[in-house]
N, CA and C atoms as an extended XYZ file, in Angstrom:
543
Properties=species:S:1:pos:R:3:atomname:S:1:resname:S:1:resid:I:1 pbc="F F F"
N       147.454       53.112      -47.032 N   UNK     1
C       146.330       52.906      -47.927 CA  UNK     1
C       146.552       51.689      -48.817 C   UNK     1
N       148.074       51.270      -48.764 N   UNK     2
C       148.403       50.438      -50.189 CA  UNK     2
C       148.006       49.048      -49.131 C   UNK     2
N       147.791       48.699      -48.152 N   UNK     3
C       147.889       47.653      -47.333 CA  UNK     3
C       146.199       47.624      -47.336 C   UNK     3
N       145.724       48.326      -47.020 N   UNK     4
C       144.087       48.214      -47.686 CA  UNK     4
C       143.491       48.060      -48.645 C   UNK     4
N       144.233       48.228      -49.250 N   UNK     5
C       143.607       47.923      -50.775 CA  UNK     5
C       143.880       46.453      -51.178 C   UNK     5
N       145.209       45.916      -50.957 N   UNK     6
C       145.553       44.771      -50.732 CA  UNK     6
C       144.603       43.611      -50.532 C   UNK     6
N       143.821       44.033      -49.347 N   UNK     7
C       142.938       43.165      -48.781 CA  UNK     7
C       141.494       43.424      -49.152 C   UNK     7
N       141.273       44.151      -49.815 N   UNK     8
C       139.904       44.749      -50.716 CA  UNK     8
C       139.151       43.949      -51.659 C   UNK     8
N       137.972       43.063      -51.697 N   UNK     9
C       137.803       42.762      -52.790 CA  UNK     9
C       136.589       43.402      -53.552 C   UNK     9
N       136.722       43.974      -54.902 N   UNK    10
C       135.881       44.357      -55.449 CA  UNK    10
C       134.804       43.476      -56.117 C   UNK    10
N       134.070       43.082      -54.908 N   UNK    11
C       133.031       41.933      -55.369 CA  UNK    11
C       131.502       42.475      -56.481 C   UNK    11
N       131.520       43.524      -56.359 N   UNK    12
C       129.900       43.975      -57.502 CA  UNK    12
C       130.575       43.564      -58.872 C   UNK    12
N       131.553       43.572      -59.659 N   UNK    13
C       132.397       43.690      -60.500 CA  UNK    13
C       132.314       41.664      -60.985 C   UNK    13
N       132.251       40.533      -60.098 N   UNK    14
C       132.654       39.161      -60.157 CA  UNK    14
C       131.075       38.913      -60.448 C   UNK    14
N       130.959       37.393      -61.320 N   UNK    15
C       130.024       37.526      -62.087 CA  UNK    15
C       129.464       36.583      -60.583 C   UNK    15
N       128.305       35.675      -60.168 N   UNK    16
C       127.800       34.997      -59.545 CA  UNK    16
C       128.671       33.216      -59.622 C   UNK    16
N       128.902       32.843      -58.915 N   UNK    17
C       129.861       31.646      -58.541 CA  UNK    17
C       131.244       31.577      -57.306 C   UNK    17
N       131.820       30.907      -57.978 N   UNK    18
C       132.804       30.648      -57.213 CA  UNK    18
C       134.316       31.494      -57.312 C   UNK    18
N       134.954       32.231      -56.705 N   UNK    19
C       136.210       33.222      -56.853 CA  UNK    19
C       137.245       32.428      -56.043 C   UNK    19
N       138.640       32.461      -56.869 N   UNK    20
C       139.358       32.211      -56.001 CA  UNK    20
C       140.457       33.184      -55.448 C   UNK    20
N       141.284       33.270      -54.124 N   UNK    21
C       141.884       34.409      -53.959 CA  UNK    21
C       143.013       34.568      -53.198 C   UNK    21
N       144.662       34.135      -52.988 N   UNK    22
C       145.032       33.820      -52.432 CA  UNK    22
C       146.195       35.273      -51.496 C   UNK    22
N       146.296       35.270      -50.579 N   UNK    23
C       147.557       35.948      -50.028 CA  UNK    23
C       148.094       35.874      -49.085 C   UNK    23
N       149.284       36.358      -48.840 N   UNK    24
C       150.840       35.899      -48.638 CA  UNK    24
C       150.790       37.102      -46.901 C   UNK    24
N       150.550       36.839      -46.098 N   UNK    25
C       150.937       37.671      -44.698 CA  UNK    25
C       152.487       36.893      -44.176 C   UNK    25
N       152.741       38.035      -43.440 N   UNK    26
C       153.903       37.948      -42.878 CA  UNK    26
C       154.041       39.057      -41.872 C   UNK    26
N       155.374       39.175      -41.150 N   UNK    27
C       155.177       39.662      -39.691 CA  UNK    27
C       154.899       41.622      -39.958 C   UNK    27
N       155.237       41.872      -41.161 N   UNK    28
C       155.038       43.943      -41.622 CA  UNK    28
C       153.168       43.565      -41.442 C   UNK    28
N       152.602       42.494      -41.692 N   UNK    29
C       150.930       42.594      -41.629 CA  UNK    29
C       150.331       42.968      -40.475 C   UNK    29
N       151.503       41.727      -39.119 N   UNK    30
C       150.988       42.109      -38.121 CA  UNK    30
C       151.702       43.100      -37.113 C   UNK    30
N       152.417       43.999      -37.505 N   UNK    31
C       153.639       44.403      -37.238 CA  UNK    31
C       152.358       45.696      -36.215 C   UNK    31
N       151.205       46.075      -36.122 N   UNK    32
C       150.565       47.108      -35.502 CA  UNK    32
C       149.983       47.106      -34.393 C   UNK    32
N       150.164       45.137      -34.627 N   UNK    33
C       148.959       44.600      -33.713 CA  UNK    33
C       149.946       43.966      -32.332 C   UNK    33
N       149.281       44.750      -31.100 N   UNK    34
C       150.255       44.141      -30.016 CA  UNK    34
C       150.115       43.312      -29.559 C   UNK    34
N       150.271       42.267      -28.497 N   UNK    35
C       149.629       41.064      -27.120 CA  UNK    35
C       149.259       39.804      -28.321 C   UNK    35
N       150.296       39.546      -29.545 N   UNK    36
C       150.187       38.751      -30.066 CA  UNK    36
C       150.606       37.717      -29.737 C   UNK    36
N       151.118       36.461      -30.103 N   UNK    37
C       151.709       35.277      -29.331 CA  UNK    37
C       152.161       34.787      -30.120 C   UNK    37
N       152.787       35.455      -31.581 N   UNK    38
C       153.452       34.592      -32.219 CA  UNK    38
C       154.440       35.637      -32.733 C   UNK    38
N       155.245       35.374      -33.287 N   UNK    39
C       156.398       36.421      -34.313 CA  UNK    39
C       156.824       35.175      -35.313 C   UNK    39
N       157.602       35.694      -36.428 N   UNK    40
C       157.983       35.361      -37.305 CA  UNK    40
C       157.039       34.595      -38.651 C   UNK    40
N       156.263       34.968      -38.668 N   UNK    41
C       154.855       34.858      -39.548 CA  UNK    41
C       155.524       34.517      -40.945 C   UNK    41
N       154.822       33.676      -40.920 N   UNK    42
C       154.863       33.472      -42.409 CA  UNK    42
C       153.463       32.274      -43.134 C   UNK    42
N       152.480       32.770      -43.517 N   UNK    43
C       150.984       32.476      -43.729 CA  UNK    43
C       150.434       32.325      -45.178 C   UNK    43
N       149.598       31.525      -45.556 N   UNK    44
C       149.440       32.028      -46.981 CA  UNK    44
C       147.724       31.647      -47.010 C   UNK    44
N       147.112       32.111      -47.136 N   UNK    45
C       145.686       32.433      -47.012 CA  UNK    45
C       144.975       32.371      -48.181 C   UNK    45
N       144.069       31.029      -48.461 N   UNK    46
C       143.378       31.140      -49.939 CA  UNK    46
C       141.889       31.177      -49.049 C   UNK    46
N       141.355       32.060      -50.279 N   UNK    47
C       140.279       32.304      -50.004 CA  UNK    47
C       139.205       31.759      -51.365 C   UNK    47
N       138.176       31.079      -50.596 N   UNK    48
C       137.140       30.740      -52.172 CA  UNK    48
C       135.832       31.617      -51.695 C   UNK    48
N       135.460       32.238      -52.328 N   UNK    49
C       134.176       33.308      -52.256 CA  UNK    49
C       133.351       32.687      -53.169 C   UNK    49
N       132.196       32.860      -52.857 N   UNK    50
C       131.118       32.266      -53.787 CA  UNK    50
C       129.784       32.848      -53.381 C   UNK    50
N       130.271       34.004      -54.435 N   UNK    51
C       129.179       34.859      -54.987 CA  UNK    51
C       127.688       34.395      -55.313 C   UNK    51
N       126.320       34.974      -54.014 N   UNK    52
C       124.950       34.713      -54.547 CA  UNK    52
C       124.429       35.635      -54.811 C   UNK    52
N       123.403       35.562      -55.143 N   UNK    53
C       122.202       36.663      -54.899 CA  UNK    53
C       122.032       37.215      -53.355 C   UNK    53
N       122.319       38.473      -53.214 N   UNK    54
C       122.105       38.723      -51.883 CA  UNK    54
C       123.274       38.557      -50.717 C   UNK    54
N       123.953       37.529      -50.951 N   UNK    55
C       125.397       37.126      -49.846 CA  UNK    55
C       126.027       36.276      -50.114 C   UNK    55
N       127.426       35.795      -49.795 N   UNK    56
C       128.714       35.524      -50.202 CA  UNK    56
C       128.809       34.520      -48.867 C   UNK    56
N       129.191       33.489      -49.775 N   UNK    57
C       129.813       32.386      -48.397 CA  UNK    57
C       131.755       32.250      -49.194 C   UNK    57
N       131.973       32.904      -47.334 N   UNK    58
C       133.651       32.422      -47.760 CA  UNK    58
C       134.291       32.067      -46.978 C   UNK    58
N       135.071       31.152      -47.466 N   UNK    59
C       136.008       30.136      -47.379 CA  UNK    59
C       137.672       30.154      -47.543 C   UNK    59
N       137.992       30.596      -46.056 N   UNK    60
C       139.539       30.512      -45.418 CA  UNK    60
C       140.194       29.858      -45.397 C   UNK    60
N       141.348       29.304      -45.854 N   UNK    61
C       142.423       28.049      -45.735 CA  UNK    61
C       143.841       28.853      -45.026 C   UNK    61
N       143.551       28.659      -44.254 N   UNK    62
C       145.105       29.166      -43.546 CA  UNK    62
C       146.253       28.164      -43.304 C   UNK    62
N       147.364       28.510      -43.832 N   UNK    63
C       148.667       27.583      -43.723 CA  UNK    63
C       149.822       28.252      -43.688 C   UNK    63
N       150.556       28.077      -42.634 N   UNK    64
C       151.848       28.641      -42.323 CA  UNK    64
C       152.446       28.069      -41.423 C   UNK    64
N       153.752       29.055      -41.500 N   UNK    65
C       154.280       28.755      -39.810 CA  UNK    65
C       154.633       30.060      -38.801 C   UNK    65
N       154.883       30.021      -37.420 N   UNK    66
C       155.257       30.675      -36.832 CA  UNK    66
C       155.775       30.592      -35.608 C   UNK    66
N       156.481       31.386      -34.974 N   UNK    67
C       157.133       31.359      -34.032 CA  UNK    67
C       156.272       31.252      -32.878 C   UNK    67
N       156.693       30.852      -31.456 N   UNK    68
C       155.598       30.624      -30.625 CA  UNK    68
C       156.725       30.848      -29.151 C   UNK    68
N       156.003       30.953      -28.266 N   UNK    69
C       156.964       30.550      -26.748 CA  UNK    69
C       156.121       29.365      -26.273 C   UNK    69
N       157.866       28.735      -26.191 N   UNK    70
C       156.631       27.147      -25.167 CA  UNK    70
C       156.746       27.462      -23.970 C   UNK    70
N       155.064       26.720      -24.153 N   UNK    71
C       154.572       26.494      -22.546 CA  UNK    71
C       155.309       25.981      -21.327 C   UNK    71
N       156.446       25.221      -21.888 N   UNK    72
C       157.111       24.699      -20.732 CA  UNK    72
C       158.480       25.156      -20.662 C   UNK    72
N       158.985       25.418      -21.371 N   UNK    73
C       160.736       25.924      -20.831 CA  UNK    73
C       160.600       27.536      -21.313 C   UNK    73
N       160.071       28.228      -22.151 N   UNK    74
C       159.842       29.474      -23.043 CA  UNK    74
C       161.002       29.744      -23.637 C   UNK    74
N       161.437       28.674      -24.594 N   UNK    75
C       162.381       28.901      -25.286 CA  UNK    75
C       161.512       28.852      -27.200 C   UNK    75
N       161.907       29.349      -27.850 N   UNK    76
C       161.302       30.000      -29.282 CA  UNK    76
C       161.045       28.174      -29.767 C   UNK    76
N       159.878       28.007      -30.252 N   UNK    77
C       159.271       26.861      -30.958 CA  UNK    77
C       158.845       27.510      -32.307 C   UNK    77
N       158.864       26.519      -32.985 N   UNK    78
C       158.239       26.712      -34.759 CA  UNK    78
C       157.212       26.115      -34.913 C   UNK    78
N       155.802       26.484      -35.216 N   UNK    79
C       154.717       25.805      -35.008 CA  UNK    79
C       154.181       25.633      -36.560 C   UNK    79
N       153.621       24.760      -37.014 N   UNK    80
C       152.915       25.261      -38.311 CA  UNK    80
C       151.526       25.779      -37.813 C   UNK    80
N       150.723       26.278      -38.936 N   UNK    81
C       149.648       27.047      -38.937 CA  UNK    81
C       148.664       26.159      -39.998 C   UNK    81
N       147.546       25.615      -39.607 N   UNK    82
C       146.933       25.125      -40.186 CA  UNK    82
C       145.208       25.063      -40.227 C   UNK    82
N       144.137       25.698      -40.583 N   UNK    83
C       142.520       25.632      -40.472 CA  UNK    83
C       142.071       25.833      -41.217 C   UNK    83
N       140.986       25.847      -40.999 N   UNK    84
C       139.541       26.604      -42.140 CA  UNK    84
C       138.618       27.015      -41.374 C   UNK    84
N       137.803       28.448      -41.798 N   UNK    85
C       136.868       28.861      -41.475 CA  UNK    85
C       136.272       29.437      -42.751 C   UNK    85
N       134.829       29.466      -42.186 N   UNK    86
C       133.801       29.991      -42.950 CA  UNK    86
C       133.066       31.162      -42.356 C   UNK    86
N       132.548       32.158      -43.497 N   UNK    87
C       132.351       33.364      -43.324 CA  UNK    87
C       131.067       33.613      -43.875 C   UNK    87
N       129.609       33.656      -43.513 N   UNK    88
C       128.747       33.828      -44.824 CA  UNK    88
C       128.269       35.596      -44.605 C   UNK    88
N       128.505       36.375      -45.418 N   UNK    89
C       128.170       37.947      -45.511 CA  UNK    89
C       126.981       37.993      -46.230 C   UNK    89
N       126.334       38.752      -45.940 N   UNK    90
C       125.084       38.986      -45.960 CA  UNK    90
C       124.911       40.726      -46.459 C   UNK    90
N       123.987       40.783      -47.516 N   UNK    91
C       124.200       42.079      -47.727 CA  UNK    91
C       122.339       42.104      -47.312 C   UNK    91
N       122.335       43.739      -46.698 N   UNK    92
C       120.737       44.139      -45.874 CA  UNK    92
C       120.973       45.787      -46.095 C   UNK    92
N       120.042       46.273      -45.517 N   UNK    93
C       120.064       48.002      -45.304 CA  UNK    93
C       120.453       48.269      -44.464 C   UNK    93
N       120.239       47.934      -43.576 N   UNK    94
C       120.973       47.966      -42.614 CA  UNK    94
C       121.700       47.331      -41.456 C   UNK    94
N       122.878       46.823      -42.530 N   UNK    95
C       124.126       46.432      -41.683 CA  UNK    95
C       124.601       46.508      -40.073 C   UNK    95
N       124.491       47.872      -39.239 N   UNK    96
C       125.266       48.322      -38.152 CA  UNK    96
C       124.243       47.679      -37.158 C   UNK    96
N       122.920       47.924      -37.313 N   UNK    97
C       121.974       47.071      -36.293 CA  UNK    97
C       121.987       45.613      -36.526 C   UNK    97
N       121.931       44.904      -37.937 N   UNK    98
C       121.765       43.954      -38.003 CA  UNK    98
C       123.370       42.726      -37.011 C   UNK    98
N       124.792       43.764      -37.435 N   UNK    99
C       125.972       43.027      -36.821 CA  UNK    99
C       125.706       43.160      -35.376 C   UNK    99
N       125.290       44.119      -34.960 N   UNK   100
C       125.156       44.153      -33.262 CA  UNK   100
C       124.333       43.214      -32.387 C   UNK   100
N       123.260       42.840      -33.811 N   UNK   101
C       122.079       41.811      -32.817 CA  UNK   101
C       122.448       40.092      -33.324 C   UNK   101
N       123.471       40.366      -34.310 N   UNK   102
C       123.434       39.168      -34.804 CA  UNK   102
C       124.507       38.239      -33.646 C   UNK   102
N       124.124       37.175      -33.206 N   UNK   103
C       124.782       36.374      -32.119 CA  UNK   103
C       125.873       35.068      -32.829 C   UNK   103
N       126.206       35.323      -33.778 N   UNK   104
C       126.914       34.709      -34.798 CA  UNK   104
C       128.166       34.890      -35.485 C   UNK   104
N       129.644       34.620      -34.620 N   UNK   105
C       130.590       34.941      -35.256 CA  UNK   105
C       130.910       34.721      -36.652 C   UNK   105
N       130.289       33.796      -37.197 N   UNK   106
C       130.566       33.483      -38.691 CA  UNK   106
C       129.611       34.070      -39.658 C   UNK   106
N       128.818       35.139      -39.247 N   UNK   107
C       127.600       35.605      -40.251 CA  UNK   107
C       128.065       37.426      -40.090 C   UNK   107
N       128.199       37.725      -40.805 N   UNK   108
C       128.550       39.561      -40.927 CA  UNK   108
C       127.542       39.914      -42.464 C   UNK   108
N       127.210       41.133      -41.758 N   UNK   109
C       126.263       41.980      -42.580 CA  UNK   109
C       126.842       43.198      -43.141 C   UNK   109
N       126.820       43.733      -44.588 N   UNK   110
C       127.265       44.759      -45.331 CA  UNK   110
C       126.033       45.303      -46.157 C   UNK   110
N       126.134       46.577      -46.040 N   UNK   111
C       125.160       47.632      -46.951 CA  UNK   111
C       125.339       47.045      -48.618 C   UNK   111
N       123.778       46.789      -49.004 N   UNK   112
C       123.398       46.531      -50.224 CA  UNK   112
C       124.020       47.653      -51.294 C   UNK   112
N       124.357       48.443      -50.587 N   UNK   113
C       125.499       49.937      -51.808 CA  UNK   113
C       126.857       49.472      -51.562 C   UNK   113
N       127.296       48.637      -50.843 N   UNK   114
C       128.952       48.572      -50.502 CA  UNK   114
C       129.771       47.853      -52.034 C   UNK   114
N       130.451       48.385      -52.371 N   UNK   115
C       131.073       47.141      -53.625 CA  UNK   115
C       131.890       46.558      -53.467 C   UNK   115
N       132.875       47.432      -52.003 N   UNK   116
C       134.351       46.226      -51.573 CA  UNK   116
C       133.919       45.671      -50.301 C   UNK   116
N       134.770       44.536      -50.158 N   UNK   117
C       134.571       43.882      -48.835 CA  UNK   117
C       136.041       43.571      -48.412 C   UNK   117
N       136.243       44.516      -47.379 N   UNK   118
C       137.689       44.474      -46.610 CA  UNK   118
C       137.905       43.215      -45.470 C   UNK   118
N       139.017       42.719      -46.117 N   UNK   119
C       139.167       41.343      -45.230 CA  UNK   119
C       139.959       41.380      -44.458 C   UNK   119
N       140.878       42.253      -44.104 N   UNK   120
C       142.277       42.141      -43.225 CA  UNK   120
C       141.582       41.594      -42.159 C   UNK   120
N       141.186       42.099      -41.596 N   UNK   121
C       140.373       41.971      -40.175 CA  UNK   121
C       139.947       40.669      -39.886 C   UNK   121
N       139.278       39.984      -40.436 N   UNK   122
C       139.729       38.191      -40.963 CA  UNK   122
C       140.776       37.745      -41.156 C   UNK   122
N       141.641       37.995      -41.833 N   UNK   123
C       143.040       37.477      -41.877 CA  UNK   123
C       143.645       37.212      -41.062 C   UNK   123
N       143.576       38.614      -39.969 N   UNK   124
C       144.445       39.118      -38.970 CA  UNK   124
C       143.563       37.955      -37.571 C   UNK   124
N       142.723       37.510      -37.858 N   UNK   125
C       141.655       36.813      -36.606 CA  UNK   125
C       141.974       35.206      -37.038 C   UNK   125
N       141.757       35.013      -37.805 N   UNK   126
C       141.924       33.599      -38.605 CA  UNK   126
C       143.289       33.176      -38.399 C   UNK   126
N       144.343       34.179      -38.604 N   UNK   127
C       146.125       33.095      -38.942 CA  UNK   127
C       145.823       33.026      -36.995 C   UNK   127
N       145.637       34.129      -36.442 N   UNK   128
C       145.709       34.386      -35.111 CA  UNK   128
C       145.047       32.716      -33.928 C   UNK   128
N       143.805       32.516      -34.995 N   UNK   129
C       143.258       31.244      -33.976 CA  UNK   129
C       143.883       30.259      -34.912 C   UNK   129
N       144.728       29.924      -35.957 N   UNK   130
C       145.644       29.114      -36.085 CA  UNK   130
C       146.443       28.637      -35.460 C   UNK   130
N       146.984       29.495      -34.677 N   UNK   131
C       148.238       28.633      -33.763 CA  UNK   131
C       147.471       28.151      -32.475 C   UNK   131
N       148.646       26.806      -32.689 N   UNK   132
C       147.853       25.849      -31.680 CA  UNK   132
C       147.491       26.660      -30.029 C   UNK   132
N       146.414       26.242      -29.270 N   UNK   133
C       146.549       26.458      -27.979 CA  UNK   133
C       147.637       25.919      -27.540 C   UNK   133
N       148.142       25.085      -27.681 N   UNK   134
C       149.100       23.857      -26.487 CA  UNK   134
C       150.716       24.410      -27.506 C   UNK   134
N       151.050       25.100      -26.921 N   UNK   135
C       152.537       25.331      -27.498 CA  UNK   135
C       153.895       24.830      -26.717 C   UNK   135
N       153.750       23.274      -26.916 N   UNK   136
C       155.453       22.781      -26.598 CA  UNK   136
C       155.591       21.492      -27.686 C   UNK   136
N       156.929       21.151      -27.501 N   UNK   137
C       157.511       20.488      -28.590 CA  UNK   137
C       156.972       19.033      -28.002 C   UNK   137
N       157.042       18.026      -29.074 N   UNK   138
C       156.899       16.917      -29.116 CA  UNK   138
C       157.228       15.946      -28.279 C   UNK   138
N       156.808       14.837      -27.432 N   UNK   139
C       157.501       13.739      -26.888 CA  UNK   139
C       159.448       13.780      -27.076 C   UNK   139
N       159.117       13.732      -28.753 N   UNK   140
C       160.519       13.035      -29.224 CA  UNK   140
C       161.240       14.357      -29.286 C   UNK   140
N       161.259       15.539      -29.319 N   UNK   141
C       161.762       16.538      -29.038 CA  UNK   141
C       162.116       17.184      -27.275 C   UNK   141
N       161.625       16.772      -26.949 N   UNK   142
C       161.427       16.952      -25.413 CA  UNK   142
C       162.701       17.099      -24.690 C   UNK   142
N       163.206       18.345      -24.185 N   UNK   143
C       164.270       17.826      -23.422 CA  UNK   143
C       165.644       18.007      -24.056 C   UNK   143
N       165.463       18.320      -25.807 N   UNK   144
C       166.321       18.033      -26.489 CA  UNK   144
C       166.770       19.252      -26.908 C   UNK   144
N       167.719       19.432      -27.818 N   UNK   145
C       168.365       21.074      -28.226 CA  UNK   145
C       167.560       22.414      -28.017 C   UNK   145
N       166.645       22.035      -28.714 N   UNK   146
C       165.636       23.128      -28.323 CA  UNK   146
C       165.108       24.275      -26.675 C   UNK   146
N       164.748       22.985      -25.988 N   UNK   147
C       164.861       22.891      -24.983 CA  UNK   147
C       165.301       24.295      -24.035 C   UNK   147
N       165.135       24.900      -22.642 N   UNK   148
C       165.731       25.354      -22.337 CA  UNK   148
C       166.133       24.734      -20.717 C   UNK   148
N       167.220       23.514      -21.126 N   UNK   149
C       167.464       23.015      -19.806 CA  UNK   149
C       167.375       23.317      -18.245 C   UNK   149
N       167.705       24.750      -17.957 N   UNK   150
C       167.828       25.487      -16.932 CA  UNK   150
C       166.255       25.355      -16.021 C   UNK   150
N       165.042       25.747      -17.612 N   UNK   151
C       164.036       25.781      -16.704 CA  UNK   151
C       163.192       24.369      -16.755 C   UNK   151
N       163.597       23.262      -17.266 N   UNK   152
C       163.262       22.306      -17.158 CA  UNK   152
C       163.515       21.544      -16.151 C   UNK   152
N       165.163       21.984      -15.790 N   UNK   153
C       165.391       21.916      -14.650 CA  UNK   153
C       164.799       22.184      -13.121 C   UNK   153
N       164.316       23.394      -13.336 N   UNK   154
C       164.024       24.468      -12.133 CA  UNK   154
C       162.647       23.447      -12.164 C   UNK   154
N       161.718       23.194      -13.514 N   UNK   155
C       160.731       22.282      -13.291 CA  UNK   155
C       160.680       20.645      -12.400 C   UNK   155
N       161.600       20.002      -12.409 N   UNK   156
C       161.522       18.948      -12.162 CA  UNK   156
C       162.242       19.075      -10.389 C   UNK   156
N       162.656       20.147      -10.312 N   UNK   157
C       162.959       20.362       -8.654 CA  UNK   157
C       161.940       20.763       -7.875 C   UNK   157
N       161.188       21.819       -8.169 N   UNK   158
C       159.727       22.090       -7.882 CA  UNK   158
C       158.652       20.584       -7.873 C   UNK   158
N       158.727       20.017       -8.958 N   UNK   159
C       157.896       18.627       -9.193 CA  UNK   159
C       157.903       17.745       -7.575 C   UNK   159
N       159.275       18.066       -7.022 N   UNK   160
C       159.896       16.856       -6.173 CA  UNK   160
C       159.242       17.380       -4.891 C   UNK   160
N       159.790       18.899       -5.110 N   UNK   161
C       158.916       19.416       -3.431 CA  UNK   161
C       157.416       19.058       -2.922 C   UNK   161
N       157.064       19.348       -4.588 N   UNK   162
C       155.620       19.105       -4.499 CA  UNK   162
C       155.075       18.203       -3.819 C   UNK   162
N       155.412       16.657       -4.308 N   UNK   163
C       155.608       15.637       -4.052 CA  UNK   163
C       155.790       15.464       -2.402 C   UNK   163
N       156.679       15.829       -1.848 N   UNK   164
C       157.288       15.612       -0.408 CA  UNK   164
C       156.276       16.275        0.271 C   UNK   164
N       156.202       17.332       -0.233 N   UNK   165
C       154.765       18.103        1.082 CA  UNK   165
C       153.705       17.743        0.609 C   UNK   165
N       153.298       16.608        0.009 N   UNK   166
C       151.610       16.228        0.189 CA  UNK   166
C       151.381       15.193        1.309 C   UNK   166
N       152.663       15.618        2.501 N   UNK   167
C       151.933       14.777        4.211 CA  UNK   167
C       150.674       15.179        4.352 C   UNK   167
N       149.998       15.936        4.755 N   UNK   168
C       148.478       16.187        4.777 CA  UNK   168
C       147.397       15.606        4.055 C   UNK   168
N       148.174       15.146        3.102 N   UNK   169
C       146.945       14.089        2.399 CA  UNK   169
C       147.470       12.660        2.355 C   UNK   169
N       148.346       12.110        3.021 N   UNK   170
C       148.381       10.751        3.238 CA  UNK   170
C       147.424       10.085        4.069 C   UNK   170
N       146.653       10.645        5.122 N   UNK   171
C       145.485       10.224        5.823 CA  UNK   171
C       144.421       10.011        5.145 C   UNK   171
N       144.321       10.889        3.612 N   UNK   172
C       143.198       10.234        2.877 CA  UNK   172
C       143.145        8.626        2.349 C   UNK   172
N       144.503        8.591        2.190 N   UNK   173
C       144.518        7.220        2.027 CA  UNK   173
C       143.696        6.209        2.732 C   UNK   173
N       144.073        6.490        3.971 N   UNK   174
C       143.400        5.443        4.687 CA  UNK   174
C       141.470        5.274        4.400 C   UNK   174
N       140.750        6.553        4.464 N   UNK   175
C       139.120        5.995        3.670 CA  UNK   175
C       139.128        5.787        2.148 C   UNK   175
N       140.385        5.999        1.637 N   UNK   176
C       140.056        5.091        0.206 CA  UNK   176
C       140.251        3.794        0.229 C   UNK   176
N       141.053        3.327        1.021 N   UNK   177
C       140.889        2.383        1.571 CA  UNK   177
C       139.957        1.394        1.966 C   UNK   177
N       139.552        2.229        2.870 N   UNK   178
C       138.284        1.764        3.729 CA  UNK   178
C       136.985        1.719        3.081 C   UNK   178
N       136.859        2.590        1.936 N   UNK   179
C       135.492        2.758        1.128 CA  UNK   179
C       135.492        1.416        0.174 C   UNK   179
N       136.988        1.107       -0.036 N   UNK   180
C       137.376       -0.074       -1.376 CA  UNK   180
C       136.523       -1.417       -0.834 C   UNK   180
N       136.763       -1.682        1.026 N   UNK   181
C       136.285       -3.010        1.417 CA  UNK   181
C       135.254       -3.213        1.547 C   UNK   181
């Protein structure tokens, strides 16, 4: 319960403007959630809310770092964590029809009686599309301590076979050729 509340904000209570709101995740946050792709979390999440008449536009800053497997050897990489998203909530009567028809990941609807607005569920989506798609180390890192030689290895022997058995397409050569004159 104490981890919900955490992420609770008691918005009827904040006068109309701008709120600011910051917090601290780490890996006990996502410790429930499985088929993740990162470990060693460490995130810090400001949030600016800005309270209208009627609905709330808010504003995610996600920054951290975390652990990752690279794409190319799967040896442990350190990635930072870096975005922004926007959230605009909408308060209606009814909420449960309005989220189902609404075709808009960034627009969510809450009952005009609700007074908290639980964010984990954002948090937990937001640090999550933080980490990069493309997870391997740098040019200048490449190859280097990090590295897991063995399968970089096993990569560049595969590369070669590859290479040798494309006889079947050396005959294309010849109409690229022929199309060039």
């Amino acid at each position: 319960m104490a981890k919900r509340q955490t992420f609770e904000i008691a918005f009827v209570g904040l006068k109309p403007g701008i709120h600011e709101f910051k917090y601290e995740v780490d890996d006990k946050f996502f410790a429930e959630t499985e088929g993740r792709e990162f470990n060693n979390c460490t995130a810090l999440i400001k949030l600016q809310l800005d309270k209208k008449s009627g609905f709330m536009l808010l504003k995610f800053e996600v920054g951290g770092k975390a652990d990752v497997v690279c794409d190319r050897c799967g040896n442990n990489l350190a990635k930072d964590l870096w975005d922004e998203f926007n959230m605009l909530v909408k308060m209606v009567d009814n909420p449960e029809e309005m989220n189902m028809q609404e075709s808009d990941p960034d627009v969510f609807y809450i009952s005009k009686t609700e007074s908290h607005l639980n964010i984990d569920n954002w948090i937990y989506e937001f640090v999550s599309l933080s980490v990069p798609l493309q997870k391997m180390c740098t040019e200048e890192e490449f190859g280097g301590p990090k590295c897991n030689k063995e399968v970089l290895d096993m990569l560049k022997n595969m590369e070669v076979k590859i290479e040798g058995s494309n006889a079947i397409w050396k005959g294309l050569d010849k109409f690229k050729k022929a199309k060039k004159k």
